[in-house]
C-alpha positions as a Python dict, from the first residue, in 0.01 Angstrom:
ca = {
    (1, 'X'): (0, 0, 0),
    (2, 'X'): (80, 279, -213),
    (3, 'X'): (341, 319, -489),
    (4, 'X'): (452, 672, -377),
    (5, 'X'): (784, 493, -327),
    (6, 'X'): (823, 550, -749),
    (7, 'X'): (814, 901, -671),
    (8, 'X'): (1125, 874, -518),
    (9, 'X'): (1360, 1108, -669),
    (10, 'X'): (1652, 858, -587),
    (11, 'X'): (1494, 567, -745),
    (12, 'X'): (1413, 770, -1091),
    (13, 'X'): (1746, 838, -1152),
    (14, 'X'): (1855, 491, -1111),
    (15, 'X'): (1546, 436, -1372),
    (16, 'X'): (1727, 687, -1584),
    (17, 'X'): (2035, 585, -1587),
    (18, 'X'): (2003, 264, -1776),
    (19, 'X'): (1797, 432, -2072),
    (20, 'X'): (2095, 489, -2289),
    (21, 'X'): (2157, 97, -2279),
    (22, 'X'): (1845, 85, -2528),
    (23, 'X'): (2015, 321, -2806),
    (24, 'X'): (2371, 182, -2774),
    (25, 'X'): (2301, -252, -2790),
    (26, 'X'): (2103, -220, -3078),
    (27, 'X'): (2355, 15, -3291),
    (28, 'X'): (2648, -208, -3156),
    (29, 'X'): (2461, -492, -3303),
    (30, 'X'): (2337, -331, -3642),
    (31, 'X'): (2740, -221, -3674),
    (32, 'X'): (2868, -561, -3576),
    (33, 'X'): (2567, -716, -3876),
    (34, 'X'): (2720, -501, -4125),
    (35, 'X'): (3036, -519, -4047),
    (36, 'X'): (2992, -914, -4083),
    (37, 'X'): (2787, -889, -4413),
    (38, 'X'): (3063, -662, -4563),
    (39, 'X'): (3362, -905, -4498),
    (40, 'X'): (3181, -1224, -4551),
    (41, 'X'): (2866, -1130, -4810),
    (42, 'X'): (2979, -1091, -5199),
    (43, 'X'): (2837, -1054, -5501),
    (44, 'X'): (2953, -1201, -5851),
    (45, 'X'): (3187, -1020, -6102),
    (46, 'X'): (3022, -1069, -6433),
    (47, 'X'): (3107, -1007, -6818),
    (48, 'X'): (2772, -867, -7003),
    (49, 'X'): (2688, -944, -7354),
    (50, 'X'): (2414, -1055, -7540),
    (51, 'X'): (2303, -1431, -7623),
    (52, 'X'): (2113, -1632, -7849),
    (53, 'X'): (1994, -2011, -7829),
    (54, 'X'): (2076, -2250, -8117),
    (55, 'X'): (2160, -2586, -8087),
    (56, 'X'): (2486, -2782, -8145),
    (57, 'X'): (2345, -2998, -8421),
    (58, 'X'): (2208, -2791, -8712),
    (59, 'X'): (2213, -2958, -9073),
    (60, 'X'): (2266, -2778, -9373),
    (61, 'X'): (2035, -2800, -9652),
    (62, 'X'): (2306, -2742, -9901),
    (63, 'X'): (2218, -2772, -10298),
    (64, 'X'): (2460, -3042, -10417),
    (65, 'X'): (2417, -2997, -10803),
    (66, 'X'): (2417, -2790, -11053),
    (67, 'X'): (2070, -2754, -11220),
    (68, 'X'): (1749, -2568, -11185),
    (69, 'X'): (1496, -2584, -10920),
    (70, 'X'): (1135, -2713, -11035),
    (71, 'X'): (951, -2810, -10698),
    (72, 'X'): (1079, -2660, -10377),
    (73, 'X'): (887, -2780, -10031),
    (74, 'X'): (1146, -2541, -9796),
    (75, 'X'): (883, -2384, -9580),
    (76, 'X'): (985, -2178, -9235),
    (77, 'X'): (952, -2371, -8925),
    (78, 'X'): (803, -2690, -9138),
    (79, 'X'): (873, -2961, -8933),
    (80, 'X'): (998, -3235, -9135),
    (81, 'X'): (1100, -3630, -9082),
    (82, 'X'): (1420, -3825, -9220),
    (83, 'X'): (1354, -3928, -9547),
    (84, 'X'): (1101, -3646, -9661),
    (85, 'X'): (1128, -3430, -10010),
    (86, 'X'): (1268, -3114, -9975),
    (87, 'X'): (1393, -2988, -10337),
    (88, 'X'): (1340, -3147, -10653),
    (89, 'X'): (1592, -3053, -10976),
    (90, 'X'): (1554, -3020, -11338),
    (91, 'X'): (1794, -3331, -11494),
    (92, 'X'): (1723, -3308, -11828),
    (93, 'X'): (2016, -3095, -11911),
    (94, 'X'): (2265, -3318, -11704),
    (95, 'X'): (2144, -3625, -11910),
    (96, 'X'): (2190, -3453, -12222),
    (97, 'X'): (2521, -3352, -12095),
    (98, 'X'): (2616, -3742, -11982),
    (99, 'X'): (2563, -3881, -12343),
    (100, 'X'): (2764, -3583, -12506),
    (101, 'X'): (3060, -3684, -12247),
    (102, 'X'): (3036, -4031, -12287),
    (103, 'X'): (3046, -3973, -12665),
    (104, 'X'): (3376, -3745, -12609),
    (105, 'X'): (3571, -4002, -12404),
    (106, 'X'): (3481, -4279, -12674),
    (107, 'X'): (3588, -4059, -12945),
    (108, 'X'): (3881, -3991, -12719),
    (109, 'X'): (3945, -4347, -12638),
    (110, 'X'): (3966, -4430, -13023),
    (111, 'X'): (4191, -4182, -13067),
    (112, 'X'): (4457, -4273, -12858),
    (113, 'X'): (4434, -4653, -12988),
    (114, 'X'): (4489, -4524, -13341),
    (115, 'X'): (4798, -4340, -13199),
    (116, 'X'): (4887, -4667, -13019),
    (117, 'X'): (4835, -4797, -13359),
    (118, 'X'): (5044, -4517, -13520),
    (119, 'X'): (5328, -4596, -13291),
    (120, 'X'): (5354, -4965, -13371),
    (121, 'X'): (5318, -4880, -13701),
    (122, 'X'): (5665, -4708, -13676),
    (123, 'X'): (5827, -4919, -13492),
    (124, 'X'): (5712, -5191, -13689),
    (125, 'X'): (5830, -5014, -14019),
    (126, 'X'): (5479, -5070, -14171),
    (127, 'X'): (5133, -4933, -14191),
    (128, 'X'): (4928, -5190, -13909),
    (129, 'X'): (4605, -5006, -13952),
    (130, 'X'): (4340, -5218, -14133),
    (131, 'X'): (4173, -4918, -14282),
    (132, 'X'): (4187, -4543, -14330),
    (133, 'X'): (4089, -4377, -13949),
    (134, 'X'): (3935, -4057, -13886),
    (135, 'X'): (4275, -3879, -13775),
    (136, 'X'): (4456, -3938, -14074),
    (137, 'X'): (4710, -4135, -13919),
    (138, 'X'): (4676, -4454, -14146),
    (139, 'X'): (4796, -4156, -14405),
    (140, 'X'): (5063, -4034, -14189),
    (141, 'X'): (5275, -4394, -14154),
    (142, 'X'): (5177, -4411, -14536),
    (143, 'X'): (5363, -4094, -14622),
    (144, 'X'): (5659, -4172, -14384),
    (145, 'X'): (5691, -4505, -14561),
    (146, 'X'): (5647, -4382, -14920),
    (147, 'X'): (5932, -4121, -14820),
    (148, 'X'): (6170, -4386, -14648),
    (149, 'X'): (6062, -4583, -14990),
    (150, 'X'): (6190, -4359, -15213),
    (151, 'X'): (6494, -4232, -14949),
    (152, 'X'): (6607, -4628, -14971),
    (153, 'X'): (6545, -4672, -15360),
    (154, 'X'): (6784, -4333, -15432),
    (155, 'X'): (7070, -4426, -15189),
    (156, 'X'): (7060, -4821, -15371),
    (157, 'X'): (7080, -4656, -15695),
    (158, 'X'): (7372, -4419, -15583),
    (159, 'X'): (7524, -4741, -15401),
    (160, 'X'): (7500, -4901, -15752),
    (161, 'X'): (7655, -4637, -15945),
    (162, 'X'): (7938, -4594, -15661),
    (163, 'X'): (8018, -4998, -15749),
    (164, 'X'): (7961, -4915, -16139),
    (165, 'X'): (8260, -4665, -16120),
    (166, 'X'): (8396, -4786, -15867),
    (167, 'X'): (8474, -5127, -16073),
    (168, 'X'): (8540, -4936, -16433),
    (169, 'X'): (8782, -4734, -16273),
    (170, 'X'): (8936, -4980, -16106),
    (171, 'X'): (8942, -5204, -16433),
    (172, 'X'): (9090, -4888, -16579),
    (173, 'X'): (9381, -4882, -16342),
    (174, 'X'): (9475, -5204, -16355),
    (175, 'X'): (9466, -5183, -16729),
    (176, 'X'): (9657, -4850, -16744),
    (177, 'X'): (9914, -5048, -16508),
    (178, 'X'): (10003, -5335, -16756),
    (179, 'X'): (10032, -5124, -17003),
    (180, 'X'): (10282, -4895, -16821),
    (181, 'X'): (10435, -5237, -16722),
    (182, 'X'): (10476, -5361, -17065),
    (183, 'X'): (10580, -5025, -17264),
    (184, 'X'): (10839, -4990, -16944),
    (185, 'X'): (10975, -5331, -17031),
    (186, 'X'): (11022, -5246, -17374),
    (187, 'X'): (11197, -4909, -17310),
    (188, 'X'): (11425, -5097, -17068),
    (189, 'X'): (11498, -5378, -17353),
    (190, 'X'): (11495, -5105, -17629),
    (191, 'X'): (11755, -4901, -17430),
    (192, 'X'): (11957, -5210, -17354),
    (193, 'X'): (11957, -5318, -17717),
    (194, 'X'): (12089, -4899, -17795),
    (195, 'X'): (12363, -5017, -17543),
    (196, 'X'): (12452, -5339, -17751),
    (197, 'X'): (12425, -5137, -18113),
    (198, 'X'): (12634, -4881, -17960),
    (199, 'X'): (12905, -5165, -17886),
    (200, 'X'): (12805, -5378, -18185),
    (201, 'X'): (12729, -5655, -17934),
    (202, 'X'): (12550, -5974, -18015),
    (203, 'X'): (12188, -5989, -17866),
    (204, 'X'): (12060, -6268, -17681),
    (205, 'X'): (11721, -6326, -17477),
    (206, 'X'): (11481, -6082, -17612),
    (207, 'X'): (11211, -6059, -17806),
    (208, 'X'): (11197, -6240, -18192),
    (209, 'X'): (11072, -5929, -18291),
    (210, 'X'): (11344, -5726, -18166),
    (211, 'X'): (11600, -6006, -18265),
    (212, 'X'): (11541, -6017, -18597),
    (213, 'X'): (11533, -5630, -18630),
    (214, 'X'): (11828, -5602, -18489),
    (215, 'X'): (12013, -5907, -18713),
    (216, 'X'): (11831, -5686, -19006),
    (217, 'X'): (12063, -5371, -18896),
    (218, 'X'): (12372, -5579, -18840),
    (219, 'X'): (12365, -5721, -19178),
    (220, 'X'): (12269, -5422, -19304),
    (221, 'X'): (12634, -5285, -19168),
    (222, 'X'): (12786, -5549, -19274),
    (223, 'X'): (12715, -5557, -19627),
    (224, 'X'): (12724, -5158, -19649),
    (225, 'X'): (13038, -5024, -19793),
    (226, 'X'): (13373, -4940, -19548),
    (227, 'X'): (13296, -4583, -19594),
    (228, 'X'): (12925, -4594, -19561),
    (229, 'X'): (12950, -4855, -19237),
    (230, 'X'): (12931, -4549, -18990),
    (231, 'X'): (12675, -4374, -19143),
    (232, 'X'): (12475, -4670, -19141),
    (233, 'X'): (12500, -4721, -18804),
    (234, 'X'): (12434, -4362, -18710),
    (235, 'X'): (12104, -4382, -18935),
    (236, 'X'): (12027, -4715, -18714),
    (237, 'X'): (12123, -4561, -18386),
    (238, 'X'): (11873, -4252, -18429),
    (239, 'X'): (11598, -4511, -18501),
    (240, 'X'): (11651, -4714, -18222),
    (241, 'X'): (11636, -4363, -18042),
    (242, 'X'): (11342, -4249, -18223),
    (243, 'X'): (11181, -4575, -18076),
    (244, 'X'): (11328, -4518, -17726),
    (245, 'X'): (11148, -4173, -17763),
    (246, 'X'): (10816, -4282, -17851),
    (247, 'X'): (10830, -4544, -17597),
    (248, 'X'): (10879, -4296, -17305),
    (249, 'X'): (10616, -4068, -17443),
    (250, 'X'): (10374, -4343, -17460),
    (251, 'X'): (10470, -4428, -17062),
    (252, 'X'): (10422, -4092, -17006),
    (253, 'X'): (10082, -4082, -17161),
    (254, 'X'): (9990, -4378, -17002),
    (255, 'X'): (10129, -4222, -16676),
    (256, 'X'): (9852, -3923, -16678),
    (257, 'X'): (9624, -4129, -16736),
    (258, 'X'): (9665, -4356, -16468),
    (259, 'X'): (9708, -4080, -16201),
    (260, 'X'): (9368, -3911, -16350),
    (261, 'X'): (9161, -4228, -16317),
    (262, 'X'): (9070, -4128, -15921),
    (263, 'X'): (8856, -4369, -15780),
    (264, 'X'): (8484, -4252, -15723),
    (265, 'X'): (8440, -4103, -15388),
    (266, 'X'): (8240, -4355, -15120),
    (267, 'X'): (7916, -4177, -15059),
    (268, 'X'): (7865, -4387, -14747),
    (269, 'X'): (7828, -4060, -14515),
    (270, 'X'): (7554, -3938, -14740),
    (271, 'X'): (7354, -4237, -14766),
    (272, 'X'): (7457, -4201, -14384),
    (273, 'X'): (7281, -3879, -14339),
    (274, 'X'): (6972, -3906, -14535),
    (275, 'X'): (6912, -4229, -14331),
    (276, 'X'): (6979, -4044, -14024),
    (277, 'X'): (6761, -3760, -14173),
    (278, 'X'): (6471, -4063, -14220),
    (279, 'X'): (6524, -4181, -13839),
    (280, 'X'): (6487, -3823, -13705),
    (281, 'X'): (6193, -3750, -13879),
    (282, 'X'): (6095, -4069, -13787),
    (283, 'X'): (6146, -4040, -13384),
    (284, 'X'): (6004, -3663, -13416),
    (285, 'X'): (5634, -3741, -13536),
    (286, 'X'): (5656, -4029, -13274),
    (287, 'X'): (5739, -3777, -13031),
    (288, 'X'): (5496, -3535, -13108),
    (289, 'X'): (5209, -3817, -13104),
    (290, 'X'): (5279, -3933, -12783),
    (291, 'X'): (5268, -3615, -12687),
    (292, 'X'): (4934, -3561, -12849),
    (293, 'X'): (4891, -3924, -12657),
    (294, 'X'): (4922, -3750, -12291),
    (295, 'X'): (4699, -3487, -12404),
    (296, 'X'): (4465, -3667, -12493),
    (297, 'X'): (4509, -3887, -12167),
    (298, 'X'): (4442, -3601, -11956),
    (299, 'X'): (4176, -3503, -12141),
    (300, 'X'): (4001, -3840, -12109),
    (301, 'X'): (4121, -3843, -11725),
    (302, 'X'): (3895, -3470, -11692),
    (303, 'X'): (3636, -3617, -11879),
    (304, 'X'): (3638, -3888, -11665),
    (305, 'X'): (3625, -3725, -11298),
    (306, 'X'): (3301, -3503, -11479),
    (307, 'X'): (3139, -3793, -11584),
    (308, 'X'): (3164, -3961, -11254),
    (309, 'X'): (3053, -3622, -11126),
    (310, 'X'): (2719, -3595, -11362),
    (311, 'X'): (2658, -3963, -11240),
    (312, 'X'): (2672, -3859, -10906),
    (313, 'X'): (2460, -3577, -10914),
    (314, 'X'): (2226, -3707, -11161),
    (315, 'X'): (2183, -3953, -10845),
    (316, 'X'): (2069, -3622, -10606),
    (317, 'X'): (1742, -3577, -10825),
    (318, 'X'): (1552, -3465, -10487),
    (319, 'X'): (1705, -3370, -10159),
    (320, 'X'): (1546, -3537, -9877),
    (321, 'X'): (1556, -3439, -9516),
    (322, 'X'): (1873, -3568, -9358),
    (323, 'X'): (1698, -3585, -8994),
    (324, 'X'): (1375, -3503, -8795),
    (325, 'X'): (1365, -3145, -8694),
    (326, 'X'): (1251, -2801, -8765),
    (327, 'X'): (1318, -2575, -9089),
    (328, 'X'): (1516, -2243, -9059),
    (329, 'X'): (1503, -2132, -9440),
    (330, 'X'): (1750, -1884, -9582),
    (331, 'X'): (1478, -1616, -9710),
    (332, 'X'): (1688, -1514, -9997),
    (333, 'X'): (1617, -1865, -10167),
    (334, 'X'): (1295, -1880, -10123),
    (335, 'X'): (1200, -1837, -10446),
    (336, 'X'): (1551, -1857, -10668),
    (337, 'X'): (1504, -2140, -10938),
    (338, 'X'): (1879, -2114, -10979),
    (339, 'X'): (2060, -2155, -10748),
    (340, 'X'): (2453, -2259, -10720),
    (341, 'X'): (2603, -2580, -10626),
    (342, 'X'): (2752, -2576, -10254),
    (343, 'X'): (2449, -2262, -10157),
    (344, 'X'): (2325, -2319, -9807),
    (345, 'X'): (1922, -2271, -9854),
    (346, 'X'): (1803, -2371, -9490),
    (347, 'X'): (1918, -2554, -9151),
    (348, 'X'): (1753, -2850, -8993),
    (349, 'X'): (1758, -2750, -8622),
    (350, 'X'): (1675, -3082, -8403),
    (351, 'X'): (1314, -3096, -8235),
    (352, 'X'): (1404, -2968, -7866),
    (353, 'X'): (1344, -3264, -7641),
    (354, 'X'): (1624, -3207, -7376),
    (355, 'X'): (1706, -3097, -7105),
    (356, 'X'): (1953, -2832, -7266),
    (357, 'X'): (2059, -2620, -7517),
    (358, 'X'): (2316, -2437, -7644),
    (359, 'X'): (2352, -2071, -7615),
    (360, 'X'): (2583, -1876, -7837),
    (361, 'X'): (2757, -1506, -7796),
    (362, 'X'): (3063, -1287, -7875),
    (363, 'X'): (3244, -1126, -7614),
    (364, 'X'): (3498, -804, -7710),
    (365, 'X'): (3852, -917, -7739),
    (366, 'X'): (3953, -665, -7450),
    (367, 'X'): (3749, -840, -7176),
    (368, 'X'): (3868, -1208, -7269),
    (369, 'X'): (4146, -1215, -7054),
    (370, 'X'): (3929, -1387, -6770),
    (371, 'X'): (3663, -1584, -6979),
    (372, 'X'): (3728, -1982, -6930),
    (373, 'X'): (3588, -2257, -7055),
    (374, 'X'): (3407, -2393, -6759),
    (375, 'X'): (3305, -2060, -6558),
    (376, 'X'): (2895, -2009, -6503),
    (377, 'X'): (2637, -1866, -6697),
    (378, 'X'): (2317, -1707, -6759),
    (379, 'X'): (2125, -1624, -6991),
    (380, 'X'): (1825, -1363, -6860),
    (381, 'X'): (1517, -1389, -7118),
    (382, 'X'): (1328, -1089, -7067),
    (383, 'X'): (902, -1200, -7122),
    (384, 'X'): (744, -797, -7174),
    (385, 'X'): (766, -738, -6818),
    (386, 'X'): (545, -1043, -6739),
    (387, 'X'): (843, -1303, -6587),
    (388, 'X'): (1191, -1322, -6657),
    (389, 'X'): (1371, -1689, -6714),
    (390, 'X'): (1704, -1689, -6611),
    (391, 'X'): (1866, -1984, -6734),
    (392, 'X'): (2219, -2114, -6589),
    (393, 'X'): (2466, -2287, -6727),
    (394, 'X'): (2842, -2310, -6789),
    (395, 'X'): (3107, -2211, -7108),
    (396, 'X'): (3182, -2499, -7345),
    (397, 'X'): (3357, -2355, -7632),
    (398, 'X'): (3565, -2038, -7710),
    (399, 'X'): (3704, -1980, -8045),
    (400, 'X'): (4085, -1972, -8161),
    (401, 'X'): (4045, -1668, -8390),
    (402, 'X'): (3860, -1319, -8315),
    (403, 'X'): (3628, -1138, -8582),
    (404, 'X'): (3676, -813, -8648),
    (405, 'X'): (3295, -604, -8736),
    (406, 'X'): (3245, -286, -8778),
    (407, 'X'): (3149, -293, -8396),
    (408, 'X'): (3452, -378, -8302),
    (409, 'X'): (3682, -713, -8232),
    (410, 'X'): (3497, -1007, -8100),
    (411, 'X'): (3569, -1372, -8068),
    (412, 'X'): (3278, -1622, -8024),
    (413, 'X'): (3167, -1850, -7743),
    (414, 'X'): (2951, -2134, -7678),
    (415, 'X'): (2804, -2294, -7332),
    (416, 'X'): (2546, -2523, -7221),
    (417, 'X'): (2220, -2378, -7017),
    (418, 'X'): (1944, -2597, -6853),
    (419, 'X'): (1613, -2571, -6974),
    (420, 'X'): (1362, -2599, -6656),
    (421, 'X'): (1116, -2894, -6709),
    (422, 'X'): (749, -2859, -6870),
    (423, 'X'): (914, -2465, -7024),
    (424, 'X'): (881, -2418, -7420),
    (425, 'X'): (1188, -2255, -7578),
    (426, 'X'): (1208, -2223, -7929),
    (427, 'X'): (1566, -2166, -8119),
    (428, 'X'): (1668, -1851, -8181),
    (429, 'X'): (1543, -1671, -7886),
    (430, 'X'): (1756, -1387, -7764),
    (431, 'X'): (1865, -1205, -7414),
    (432, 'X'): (2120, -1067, -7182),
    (433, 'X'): (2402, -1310, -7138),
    (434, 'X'): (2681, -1272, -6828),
    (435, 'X'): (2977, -1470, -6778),
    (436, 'X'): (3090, -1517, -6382),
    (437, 'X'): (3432, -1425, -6407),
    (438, 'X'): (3416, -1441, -5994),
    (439, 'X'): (3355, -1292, -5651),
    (440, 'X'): (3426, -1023, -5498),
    (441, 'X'): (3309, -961, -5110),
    (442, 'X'): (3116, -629, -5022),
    (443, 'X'): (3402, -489, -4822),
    (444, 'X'): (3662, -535, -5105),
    (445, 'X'): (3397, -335, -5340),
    (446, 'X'): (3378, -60, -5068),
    (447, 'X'): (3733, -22, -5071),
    (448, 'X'): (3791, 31, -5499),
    (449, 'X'): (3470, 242, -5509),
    (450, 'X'): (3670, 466, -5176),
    (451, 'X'): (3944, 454, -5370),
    (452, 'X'): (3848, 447, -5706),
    (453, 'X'): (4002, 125, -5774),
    (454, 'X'): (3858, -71, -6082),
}
């Protein structure tokens, strides 16, 4: 049997007619693939930047006194165990500087219990210090005394004289008095007995004296002739006035003198004052020492606190190694013998045995609005051209506060990466570092690049 029949022009075009099924099925599918991968495949949105591994637990080596450097084991990458030498100091200074504080807060110390002295002294009104002292302040209540001495001795001797004159010119007065007294009595009896010549009158009740004067003068008249009787007893009359006379000039006399016999003035208010003057000088050099006191208390108080700081750092001799791990030294120390308290010489980074490590970067402040603490990382650490590690990880820290560089403004972030097993990483190492921020499907990343969508 032949196959002629395939010659058949009927039969080739039914052949023929199916060809275009071979073209079509296979685009149809390749469309429908893509179509597919473009609504369902995506790709993550990332933030780029560049990152660095360090750990979470670095040490300071910090220098914690003040003094010079004489044996310094800080060597780069030296690793080190707890407990091992690192620096050693120079003390000899601080020692020397112990004994000459410890000598100031003694000398301080006696100070203020001479002024404690001092002030008892005053209060005590006398000098309580069993020898002289080195602050003249045994002098000082020794002066005060000697002047209250002599302040006290002066205001007795004026009270003494005020009670002299005061008692002579009392004395005075009352003398000056009975005399007035008396010569008054005998003007009043002298001026009565005028009154009884006058009248010729018997006298009766006064003095013998008088009496016996005036008996004198009566007889007198009486035996005097008729015509001399009135002249006699005009002659008698201007005695007995003459008398009366002298008698009121004596009263008079005695009258100035009495009024100018003032008593002596009291001179309590000045022995008030200068006592007063005493108690004010006394409370203002008690003042002014306990003043000097809470100097000096503060002083001892600063003395104090440095002391207890020499003590303390005469105690950090050496610094040892706070933990196991690796030295990072601070190059600019290397060979400084003096270097100041608080510096920061090198870091003790922890011997890497785990299973991760931390990874730090900064990330410009304008793309922060969709970093998270929590979204994946990696970390891409680029070997020559050999291998490149990608490490993954998440974001465990982002900072409050940005920095502002010259580069620009930048806030810092932290996050965790795993380190494959049997892979050596040292700290320090450096490489590109992107932050998932999300996904985004193919399709969606057709339509912003169509329409220029960011």
């Amino acid at each position: 049997m032949t196959n002629d029949w395939q010659n058949n022009s009927t039969i080739y075009l039914k052949q023929q007619s199916h060809f275009y099924r071979w073209i079509l099925y296979p685009i149809m599918l390749l469309f429908f693939g893509v179509t597919l991968f473009l609504v369902y495949g995506s790709s993550e949105q990332v933030i780029r930047s560049k990152g660095q591994l360090t750990s979470n637990e670095i040490i300071h080596v910090q220098i914690p006194i003040e003094a010079s450097v004489i044996k310094n084991q800080l060597k780069e990458n030296l690793v080190v165990k707890k407990g091992d030498p690192l620096i050693t100091f120079d003390l000899d200074p601080l020692s020397k500087q112990q004994q000459q504080t410890k000598e100031k807060l003694s000398s301080i110390n006696q100070q203020i219990q001479a002024i404690d002295t001092l002030v008892k002294s005053f209060e005590a009104e006398q000098n309580l210090f069993e020898q002289s002292d080195a602050y003249g302040y045994s002098n000082q209540i020794n002066a005060y005394l000697k002047e209250k001495e002599g302040i006290t001795q002066a205001t007795q001797q004026i009270e003494n004289t005020y009670e002299n004159n005061l008692t002579s010119t009392q004395k005075k007065i009352n003398q000056l008095s009975e005399q007035l007294t008396k010569k008054q009595n005998e003007l009043q009896e002298w001026t009565q007995i005028r009154a009884a010549w006058l009248n010729q009158q018997s006298l009766q009740g006064y003095t013998a004296e008088n009496m016996s004067k005036y008996a004198v003068w009566l007889k007198q008249v009486t035996e005097a002739p008729e015509t001399e009787k009135e002249q006699v007893k005009a002659t008698i009359l201007a005695e007995i006035d003459t008398l009366i006379s002298q008698q009121k000039q004596t009263i008079d006399q005695l009258q100035l003198e009495k009024d100018g016999a003032d008593l002596p003035t009291s001179p309590a208010n000045d022995i008030a004052s200068q006592k007063t003057a005493v108690d004010k000088t006394k409370e203002q050099q008690v003042a002014i020492i306990k003043e000097k006191k809470q100097e000096l208390l503060l002083s001892y108080e600063e003395n104090e606190a440095t002391l207890k700081n020499i003590e303390y750092e005469l105690k950090n001799e050496t610094v040892y190694a706070p933990s196991d791990g690796v030295i990072h030294l601070a190059s600019e120390y290397k060979s400084m013998k003096e270097i100041p308290k608080g510096t920061i010489v090198a870091d003790i980074y922890p011997l890497i045995s785990t299973t991760e490590m931390t990874v730090v970067a900064q990330i410009p402040a304008n793309e922060m609005t969709y970093v998270k603490v929590g979204m994946p990382i990696h970390l891409k650490l680029d070997k020559k051209g050999i291998s490149e590690r990608i490490l993954n990880g998440k974001l465990t820290e982002i900072s409050e506060t940005s920095t502002t560089t010259e580069q620009g403004v930048f806030y810092s972030v932290k996050g965790l990466v795993t380190i494959p097993k049997n892979t050596e990483f040292r700290y320090g190492l450096t490489g590109d570092m992107t932050f998932v921020i999300g996904k985004k499907t193919y399709w969606k990343q057709l339509k912003d690049l169509l329409f220029n969508q960011t």
